[in-house]
C-alpha positions as CSV (number, residue, x, y, z in Angstrom):
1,X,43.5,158.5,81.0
2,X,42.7,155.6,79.1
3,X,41.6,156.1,75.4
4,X,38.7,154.4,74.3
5,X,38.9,153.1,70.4
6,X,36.2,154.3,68.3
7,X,33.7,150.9,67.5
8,X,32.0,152.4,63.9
9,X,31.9,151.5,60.6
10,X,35.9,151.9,59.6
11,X,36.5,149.5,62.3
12,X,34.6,146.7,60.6
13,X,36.6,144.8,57.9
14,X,36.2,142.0,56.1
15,X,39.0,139.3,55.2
16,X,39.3,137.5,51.8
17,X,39.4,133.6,51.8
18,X,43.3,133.4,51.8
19,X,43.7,136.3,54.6
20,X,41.3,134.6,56.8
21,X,43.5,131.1,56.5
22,X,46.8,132.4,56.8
23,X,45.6,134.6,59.6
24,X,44.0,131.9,61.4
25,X,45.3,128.7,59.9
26,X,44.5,126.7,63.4
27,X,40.7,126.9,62.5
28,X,41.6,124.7,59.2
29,X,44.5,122.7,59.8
30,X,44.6,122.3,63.5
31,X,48.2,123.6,64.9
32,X,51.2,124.6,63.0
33,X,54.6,122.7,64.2
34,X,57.8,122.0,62.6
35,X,56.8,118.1,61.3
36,X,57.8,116.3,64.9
37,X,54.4,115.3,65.4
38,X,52.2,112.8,63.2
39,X,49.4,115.8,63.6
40,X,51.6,118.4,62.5
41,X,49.8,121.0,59.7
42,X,52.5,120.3,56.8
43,X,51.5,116.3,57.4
44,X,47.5,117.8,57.4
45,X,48.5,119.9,53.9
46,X,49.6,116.9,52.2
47,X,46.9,115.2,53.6
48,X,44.0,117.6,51.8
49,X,45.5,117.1,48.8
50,X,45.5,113.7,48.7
51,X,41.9,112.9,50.2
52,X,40.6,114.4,46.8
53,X,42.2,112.2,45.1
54,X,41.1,109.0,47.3
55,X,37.6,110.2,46.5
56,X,38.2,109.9,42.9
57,X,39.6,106.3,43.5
58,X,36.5,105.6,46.0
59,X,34.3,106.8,42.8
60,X,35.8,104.2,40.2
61,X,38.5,106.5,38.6
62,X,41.8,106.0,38.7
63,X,43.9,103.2,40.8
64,X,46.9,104.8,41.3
65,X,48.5,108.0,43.2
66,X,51.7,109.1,43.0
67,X,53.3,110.8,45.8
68,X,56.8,112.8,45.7
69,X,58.3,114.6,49.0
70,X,61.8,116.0,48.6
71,X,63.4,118.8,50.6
72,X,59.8,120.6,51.2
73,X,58.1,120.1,47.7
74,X,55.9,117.8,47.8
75,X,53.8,116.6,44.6
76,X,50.3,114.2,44.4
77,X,49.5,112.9,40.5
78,X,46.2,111.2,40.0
79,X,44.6,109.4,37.2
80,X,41.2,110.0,38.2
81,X,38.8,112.4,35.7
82,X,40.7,115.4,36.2
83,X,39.3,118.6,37.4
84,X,36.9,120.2,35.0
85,X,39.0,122.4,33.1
86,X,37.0,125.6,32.9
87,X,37.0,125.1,36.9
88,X,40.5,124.7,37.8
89,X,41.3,128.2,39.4
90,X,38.0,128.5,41.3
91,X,38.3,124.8,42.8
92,X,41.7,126.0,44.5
93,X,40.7,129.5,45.5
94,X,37.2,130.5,46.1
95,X,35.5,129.0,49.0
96,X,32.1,126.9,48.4
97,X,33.6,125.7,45.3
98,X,33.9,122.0,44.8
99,X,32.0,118.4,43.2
100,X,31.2,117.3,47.1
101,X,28.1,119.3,48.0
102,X,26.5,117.1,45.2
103,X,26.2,113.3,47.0
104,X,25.4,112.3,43.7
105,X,28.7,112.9,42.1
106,X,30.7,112.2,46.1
107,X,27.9,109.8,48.3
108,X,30.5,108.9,51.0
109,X,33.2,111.4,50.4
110,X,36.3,112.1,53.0
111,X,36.2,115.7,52.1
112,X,33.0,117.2,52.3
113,X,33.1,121.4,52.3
114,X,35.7,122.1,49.7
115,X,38.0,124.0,52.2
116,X,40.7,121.6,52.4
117,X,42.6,122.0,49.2
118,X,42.1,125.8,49.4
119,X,43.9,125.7,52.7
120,X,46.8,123.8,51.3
121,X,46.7,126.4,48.6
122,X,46.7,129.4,50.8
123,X,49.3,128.3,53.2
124,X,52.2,127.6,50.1
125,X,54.4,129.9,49.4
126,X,54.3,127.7,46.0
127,X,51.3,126.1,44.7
128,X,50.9,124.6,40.9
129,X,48.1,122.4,39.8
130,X,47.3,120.7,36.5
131,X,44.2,119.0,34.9
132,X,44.3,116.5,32.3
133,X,40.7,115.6,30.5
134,X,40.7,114.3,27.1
135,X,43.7,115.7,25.9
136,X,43.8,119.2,27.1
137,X,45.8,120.4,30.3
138,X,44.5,123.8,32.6
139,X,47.4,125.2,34.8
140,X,47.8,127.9,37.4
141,X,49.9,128.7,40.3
142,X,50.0,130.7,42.9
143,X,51.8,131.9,46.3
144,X,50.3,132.3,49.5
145,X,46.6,131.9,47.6
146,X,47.3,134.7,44.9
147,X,47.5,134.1,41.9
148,X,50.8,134.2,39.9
149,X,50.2,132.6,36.4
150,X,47.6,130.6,34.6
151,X,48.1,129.5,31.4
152,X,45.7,129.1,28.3
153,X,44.4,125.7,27.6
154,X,46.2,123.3,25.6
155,X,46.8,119.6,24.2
156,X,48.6,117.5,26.2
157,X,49.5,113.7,25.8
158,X,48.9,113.1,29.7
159,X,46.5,110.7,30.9
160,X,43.3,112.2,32.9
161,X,44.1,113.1,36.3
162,X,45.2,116.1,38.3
163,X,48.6,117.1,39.4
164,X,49.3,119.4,42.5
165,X,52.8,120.8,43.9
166,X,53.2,122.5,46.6
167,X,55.7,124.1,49.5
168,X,54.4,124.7,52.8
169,X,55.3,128.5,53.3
170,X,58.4,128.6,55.7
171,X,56.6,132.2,57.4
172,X,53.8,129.8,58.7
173,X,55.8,126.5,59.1
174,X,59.1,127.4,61.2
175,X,61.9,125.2,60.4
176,X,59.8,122.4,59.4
177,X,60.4,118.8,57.9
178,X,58.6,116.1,56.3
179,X,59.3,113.2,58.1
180,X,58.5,109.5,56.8
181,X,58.2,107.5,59.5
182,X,54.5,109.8,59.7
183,X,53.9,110.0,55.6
184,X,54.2,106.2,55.4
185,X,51.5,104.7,57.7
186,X,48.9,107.7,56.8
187,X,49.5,106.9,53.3
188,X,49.7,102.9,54.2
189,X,46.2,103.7,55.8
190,X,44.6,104.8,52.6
191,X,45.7,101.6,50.9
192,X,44.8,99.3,53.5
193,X,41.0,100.8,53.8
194,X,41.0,101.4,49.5
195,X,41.8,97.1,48.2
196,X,43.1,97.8,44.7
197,X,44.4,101.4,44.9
198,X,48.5,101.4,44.5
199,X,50.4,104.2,46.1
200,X,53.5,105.1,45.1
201,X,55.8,107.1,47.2
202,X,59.2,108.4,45.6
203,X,59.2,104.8,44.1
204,X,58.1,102.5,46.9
205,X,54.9,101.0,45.6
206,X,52.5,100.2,48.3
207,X,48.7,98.0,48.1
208,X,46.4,96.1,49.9
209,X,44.6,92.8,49.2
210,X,43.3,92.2,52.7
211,X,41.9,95.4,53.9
212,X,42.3,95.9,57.7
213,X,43.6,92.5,58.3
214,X,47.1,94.1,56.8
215,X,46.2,97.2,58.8
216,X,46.7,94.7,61.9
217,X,49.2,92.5,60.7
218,X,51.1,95.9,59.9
219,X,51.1,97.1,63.2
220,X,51.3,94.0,66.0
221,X,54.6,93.7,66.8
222,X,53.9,90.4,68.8
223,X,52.3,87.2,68.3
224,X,48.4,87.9,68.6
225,X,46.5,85.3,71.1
226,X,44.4,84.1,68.2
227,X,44.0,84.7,64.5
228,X,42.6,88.2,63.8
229,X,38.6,88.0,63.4
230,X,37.7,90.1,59.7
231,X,34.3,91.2,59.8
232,X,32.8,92.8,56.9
233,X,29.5,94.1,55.3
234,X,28.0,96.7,53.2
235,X,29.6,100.1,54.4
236,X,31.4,98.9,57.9
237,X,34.4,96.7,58.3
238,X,35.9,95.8,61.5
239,X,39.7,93.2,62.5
240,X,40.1,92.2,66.2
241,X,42.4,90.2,68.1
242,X,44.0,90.2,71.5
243,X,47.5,90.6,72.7
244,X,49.8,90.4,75.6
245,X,49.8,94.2,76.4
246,X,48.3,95.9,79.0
247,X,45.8,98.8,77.4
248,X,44.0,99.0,74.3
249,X,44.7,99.6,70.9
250,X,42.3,100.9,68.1
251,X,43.0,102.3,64.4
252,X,39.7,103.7,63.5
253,X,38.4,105.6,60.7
254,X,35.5,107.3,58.8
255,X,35.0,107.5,54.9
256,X,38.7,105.9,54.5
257,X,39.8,108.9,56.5
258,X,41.9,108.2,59.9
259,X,39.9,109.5,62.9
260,X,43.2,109.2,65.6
261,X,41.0,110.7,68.2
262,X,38.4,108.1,67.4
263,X,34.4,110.0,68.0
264,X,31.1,108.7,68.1
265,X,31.9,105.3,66.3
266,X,34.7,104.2,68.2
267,X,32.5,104.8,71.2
268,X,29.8,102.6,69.4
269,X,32.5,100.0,68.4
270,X,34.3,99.9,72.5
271,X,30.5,99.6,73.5
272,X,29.0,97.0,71.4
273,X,32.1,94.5,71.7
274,X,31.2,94.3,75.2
275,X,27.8,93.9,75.3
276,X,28.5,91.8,72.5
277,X,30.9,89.5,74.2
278,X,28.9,89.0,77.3
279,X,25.8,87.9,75.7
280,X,28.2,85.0,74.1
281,X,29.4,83.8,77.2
282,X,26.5,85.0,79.0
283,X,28.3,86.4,82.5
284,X,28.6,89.6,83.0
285,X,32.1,90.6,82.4
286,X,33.7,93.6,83.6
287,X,34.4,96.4,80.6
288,X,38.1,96.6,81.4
289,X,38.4,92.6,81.5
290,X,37.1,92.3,78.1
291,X,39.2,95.3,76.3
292,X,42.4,94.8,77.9
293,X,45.1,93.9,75.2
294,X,42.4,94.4,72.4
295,X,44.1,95.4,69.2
296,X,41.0,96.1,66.4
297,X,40.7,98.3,63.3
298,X,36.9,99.8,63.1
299,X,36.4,101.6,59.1
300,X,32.6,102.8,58.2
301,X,31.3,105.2,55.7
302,X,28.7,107.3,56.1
303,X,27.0,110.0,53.6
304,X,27.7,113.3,54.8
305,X,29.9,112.7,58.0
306,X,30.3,115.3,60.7
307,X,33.8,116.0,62.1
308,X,34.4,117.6,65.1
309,X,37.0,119.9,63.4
310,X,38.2,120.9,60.3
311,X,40.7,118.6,60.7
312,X,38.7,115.9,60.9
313,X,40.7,113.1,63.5
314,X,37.2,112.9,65.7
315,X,33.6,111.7,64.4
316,X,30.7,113.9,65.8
317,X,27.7,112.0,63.8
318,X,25.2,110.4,65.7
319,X,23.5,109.0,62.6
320,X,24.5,107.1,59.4
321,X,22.3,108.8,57.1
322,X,19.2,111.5,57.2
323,X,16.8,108.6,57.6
324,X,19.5,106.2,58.7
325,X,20.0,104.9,62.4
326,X,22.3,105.9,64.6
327,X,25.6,104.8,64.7
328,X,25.6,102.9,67.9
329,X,22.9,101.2,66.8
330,X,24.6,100.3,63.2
331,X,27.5,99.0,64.6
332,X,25.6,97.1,67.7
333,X,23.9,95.5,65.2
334,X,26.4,94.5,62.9
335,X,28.5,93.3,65.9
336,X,25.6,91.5,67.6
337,X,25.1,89.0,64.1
338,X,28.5,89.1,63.1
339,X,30.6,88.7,65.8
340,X,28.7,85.9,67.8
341,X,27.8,84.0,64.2
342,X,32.0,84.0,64.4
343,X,32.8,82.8,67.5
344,X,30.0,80.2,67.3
345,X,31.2,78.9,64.4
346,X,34.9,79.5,65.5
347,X,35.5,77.5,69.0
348,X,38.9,77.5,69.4
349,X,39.0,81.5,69.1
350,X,36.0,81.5,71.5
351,X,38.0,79.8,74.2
352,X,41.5,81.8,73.5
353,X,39.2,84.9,74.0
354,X,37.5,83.5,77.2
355,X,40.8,82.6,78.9
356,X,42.2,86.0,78.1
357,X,39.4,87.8,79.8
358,X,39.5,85.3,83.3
359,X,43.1,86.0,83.0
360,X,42.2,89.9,83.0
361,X,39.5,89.5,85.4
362,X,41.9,87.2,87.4
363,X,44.4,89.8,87.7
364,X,42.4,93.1,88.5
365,X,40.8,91.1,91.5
366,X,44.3,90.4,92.9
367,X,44.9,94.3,93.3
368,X,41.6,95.6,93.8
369,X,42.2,95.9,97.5
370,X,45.8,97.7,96.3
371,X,44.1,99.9,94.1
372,X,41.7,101.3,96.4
373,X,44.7,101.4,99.2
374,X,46.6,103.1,96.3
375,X,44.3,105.9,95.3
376,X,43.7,107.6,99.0
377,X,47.6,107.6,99.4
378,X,47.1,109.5,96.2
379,X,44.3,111.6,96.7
380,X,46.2,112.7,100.3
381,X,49.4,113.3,98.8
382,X,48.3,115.3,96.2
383,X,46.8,118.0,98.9
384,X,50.2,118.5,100.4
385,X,52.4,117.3,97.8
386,X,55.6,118.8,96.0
387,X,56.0,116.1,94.0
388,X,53.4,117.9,91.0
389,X,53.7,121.4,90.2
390,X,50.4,121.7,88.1
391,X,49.0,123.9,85.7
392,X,45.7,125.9,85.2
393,X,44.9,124.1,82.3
394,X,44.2,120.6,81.1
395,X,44.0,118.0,78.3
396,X,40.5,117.1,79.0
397,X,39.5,121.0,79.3
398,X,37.6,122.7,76.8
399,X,40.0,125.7,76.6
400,X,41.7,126.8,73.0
401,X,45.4,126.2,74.5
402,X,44.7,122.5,75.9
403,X,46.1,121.1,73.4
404,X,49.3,122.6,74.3
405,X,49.7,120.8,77.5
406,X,53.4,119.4,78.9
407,X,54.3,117.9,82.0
408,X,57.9,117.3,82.7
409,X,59.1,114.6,84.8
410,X,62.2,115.8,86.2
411,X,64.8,113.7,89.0
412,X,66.7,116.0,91.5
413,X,64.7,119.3,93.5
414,X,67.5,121.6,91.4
415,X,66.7,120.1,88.2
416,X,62.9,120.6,89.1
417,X,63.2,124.2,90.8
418,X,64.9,125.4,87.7
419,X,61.8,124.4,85.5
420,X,59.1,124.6,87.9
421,X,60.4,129.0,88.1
422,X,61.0,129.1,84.6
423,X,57.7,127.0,83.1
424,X,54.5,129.2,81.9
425,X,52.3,127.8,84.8
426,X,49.2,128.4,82.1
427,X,50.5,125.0,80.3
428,X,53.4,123.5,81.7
429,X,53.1,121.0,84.7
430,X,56.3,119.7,86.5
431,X,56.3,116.4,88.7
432,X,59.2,116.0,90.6
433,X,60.9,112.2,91.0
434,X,63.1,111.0,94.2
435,X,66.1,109.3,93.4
436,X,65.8,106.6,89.9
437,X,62.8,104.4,89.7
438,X,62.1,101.1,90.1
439,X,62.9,98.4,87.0
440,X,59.7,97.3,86.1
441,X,60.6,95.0,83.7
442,X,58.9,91.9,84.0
443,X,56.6,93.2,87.4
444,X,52.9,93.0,87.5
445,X,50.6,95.9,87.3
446,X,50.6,95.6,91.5
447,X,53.9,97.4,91.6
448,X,52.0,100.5,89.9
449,X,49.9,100.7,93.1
450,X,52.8,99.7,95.4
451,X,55.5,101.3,94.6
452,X,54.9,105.6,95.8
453,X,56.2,107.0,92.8
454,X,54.3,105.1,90.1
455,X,51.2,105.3,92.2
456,X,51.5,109.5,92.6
457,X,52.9,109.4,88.8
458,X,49.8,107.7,87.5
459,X,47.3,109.5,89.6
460,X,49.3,112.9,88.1
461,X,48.7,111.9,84.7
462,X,45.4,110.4,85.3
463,X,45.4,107.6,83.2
464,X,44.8,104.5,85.9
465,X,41.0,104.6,84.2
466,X,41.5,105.3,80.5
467,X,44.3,106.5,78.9
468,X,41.4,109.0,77.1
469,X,41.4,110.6,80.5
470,X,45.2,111.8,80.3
471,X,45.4,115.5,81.9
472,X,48.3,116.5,79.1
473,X,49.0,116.6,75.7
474,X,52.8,115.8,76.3
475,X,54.4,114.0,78.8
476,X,58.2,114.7,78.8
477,X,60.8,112.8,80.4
478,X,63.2,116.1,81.4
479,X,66.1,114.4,82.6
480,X,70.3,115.3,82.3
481,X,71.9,114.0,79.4
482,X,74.5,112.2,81.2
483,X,74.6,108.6,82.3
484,X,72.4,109.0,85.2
485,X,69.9,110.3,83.3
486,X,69.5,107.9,80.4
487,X,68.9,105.2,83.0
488,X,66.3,107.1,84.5
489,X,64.8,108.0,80.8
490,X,65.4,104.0,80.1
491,X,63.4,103.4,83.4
492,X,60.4,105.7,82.6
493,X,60.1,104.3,79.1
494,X,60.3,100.8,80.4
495,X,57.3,101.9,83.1
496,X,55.1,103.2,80.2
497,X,55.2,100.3,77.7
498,X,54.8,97.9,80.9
499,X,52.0,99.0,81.6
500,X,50.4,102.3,79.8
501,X,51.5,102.1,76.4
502,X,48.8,104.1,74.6
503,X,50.5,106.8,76.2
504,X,53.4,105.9,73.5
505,X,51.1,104.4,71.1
506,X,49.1,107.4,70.7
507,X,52.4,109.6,70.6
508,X,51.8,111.5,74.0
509,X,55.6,110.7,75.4
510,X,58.6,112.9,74.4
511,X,62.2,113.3,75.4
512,X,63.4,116.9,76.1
513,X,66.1,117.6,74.5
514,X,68.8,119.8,76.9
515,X,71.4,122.1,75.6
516,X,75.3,120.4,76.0
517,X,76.7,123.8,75.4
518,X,76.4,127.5,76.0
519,X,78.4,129.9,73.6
520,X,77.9,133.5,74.0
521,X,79.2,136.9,73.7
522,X,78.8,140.4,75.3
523,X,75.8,140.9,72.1
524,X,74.8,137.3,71.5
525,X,74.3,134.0,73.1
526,X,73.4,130.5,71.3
527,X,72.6,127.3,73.5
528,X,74.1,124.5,71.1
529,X,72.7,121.1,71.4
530,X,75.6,119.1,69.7
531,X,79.5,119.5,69.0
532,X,78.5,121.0,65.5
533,X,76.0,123.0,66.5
534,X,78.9,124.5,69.1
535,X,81.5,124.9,66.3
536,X,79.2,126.9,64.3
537,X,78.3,129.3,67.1
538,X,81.9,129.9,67.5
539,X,82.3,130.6,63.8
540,X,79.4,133.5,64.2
541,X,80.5,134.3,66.8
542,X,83.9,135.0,66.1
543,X,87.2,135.3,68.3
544,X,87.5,133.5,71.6
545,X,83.6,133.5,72.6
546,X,82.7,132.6,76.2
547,X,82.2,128.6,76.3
548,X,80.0,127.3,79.5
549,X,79.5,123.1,79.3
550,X,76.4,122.4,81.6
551,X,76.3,118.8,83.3
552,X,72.6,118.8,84.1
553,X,69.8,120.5,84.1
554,X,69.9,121.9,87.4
555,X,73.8,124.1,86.3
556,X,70.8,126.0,84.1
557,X,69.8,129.4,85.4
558,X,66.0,129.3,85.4
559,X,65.8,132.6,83.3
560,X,68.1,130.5,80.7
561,X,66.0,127.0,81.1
562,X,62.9,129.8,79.9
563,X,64.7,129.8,76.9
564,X,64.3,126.0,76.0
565,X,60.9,125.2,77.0
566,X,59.3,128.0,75.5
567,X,58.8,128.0,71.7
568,X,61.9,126.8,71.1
569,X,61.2,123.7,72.8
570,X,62.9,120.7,71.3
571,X,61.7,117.3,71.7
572,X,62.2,113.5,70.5
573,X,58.9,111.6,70.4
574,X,59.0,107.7,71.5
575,X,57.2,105.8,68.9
576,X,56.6,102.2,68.9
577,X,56.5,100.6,65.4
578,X,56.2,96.7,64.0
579,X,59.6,96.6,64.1
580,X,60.1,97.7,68.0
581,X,59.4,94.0,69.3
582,X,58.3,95.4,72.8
583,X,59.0,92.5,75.0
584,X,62.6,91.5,72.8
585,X,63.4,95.3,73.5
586,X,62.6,94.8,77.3
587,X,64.4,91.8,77.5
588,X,67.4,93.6,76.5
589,X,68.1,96.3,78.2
590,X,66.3,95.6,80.9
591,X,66.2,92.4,81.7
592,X,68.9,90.5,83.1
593,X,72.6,90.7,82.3
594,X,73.2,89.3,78.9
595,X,76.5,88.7,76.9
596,X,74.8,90.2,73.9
597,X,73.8,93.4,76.3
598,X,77.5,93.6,77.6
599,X,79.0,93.6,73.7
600,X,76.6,96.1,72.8
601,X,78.0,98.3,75.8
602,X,81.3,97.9,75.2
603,X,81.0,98.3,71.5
604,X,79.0,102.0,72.6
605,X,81.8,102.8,74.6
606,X,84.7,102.7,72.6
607,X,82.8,104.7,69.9
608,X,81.8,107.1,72.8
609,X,85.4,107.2,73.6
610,X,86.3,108.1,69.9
611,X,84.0,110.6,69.6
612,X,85.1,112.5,72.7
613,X,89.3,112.2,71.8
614,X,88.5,113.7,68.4
């Protein structure tokens, strides 16, 4: 018999601001993770705290921001006005509290509801704050949103400003770390969009005289085709050039706040260029033609901006103000004057740009009939095909664990059976290589259609169109961590930057990491993924403790591959940054034998060989 719970009144229950946040900290901060992902929450934490204090710059007050992040603590001192003192403890911990629901005081604000800081404050299991107005300092702190001490008001020699310290609480964030390679382009961001503000982060002073031309310069790791093109005016700035790359490449961003899954004005922005660009030459250019290799930087502000989540990475506003118009229409119009004033007056540009886009245009008309060849292969193969081992749910679906997505490209039907039986089919995807792939260093985008693999690899991951149209959220190269299976990882990478590298850019592509060892007792087992981290099983584990070394993935039970792709899962995301010179990279290890390539082998070797005798 099954027992029905009682629905009354005792069943209702209300939670308090801090409950509600560390019970459902996804609805404010987006997901959890351990700090291996830009869009991790301990990244977003810092990131609340910090937009306040942008405001104050963006209102007058204050030029510089120090930032500290050391072993978990992380600390944000402004020299803006300082919290009202009388105000401190509400702004921190009572929801609806805060200067931004008066545009007056906050027109074009980056955080609008108040929420942000609160979250930061709920979800540390330390949190102190300080205000400095006119010679007096307020201080509280609190743990996990309570309360723990406030002091009485006193004088203080401090300039105005506000000081916050905090420790993401290690119950919420699992093992995590702050890493910099994702602290110091989001706080490079804010100086590139804010001309005059100084950051300072643990002693690295960073500024910006040329707004998103430095954004650009920052971030192209090759010779653009022509000089970047700045555009500015009241509220909007835009910086484009072309490259060599195949894809397209955009930093966009809303009330100096990064939008990295771009909205309604990166639509606008994709939109307008090409309309824009085929009234200059008057021919009617294909979309794709035009944006290819495009590499721009797209900043407006708006009063009263609507995000798509707390979070706020996507724009939802259609309009720029109450009575303002839209924001297709804004940029279109800025773009329209603008843009062709530039390349009118600009000829040389005008005529890099044009030969870049005949060269496009050139080149998708060579493979068209490949393409089309290319896609019913794919579209048959997929119906009977053991190549993909799909899941239910997608990238692109509106579902709450989307976002969660993985496929794992795998070599070897051992290596593939052992994750396709152990994978949680809800989220995890598995496509299934034959034998290494092709080097497709230095190929045109043809082999992508005429080469099997690539062609039933791309139509998997759906991203022949648009990379926006990617079916996962993580593509992981699951291969052995022997020989063998570096080449093949070295392969795959090589594909991707050849000729889809959003999918790096925008930090979709991941290496799995595979346990070397397996250590284990009658009571407990670890899976160690390094000599020390098997040396310090043993020591747990005490006397003579069974030791299994696996070769490759497909020596893994699939019962014990469940228990590395689950939650545990451990990944190495491939990033490109300025300094990865894309093509000098290629040309390296892929390209031809070299005798710097051969030293650099040899030279591995031997300390490979060092490592292994000791």
């Amino acid at each position: 018999m099954t027992m029905v719970q009682e629905y009354s009144e005792s069943a209702i229950r209300s939670l308090d601001w801090k409950e509600h946040i560390r019970r459902r900290p996804g609805m404010y901060i987006g997901k959890l993770g351990d700090g291996t992902s830009p869009d991790d929450g301990i990244y977003v934490l810092l990131k609340e705290v910090l937009d306040n204090s942008i405001d104050e710059f963006m209102m007058g007050f204050g030029k510089k921001i120090e930032v500290r992040v050391k072993d978990g603590l992380v600390s944000v001192r402004d020299y803006g006005r300082g919290i009202p003192l009388g105000k401190l403890v509400e702004v921190v911990s009572k929801m609806n509290t805060g200067a931004k629901y008066d545009s007056k005081v906050f027109k074009k604000s980056v955080g609008l509801n108040g929420v942000g800081i609160k979250a930061t404050n709920a979800l540390a299991d330390f949190f102190l704050i300080k205000a400095y107005r006119e010679g007096k300092c307020k201080e509280a702190e609190f743990s996990g949103g309570e309360l723990i001490r406030e002091e009485p008001l006193h004088s203080t020699d401090e300039p105005n400003g506000t000081y916050v310290c905090f420790r993401p609480d290690e119950t919420i964030f699992k093992n995590y770390h702050y890493n910099d390679d994702y602290i110091l382009p989001l706080l490079k961001n804010y100086t590139f969009l804010n001309a005059g503000l100084v950051l300072d982060y643990n002693g690295e002073k960073m500024s910006s005289k040329n707004g998103l031309l430095d954004l650009l310069e920052d971030n192209i790791n090759e010779a653009p085709l022509y000089p970047p093109i700045h555009l500015k005016d009241t509220d909007i700035e835009v910086a484009i050039t072309h490259g060599t790359a195949y894809g397209e490449d955009y930093y966009s961003f809303v009330n100096g706040q990064h939008t990295s899954q771009g909205g309604t004005h990166l639509a606008a922005f994709r939109e307008t260029f090409v309309k824009t660009i085929r009234e200059f030459y008057k021919k009617d250019f294909d979309a794709s033609d035009i944006r290819t290799s495009i590499i721009a930087a797209v900043s407006i502000k708006v009063e009263e901006p609507v995000f798509e989540s707390q979070t706020k990475t996507k724009l939802g506003s259609k309009d720029v103000g109450p009575e303002g118009p839209t924001v297709r229409n804004f940029i279109g119009d800025f773009l329209k004057e603008k843009l062709d004033n530039y390349l009118h007056r600009n000829s040389e540009t005008a005529e890099v740009l044009l030969k870049k886009i005949l060269e496009a245009e050139k080149e998708r008309k060579a493979i068209s009939g490949i393409q089309k060849l290319a896609r019913e292969r794919a579209k048959k193969a997929s119906l009977h095909n053991k190549k993909l081992r799909d899941c239910r749910v997608h990238m692109n679906d509106k579902h709450q664990r989307a976002e969660e997505t993985q496929i794992f490209i795998t070599e070897g039907d051992s290596a593939s059976g052992s994750i396709t039986k152990s994978r949680d089919v809800n989220t995890q995807a598995v496509f299934s290589l034959k034998g290494k792939p092709l080097n497709t260093y230095g190929l045109t985008k043809k082999v992508v259609y005429e080469n099997e693999e690539f062609n039933l690899l791309q139509a998997a991951l759906n991203i022949e169109e648009d990379i926006e149209n990617l079916r996962y959220k993580k593509v992981i190269i699951a291969t052995d961590a022997d020989v063998d299976g570096m080449h093949i990882r070295l392969l795959l990478i090589t594909f991707f930057l050849q000729f889809f590298p959003d999918l790096i850019r925008k930090g979709h592509l991941f290496i799995l990491q595979t346990p070397l060892f397996r250590v284990r007792n009658k009571k407990k087992t670890f899976y160690c993924y390094s000599d020390e981290e098997r040396q310090n099983a043993i020591k747990e584990l005490g006397q003579n403790p069974e030791i299994t070394r696996f070769k490759g993935l497909g020596e893994i039970s699939p019962d014990e591959v469940r228990g590395f792709i689950g939650e545990t899962i451990r990944l190495d995301p491939v990033r490109m940054t300025k300094e990865d010179a894309t093509h000098d990279l290629l040309e390296f290890y892929m390209g031809k034998n070299t005798p710097e390539r051969q030293d650099f082998i040899i030279g591995n070797l031997r300390v490979e060989a060092d490592i292994l005798e000791n």
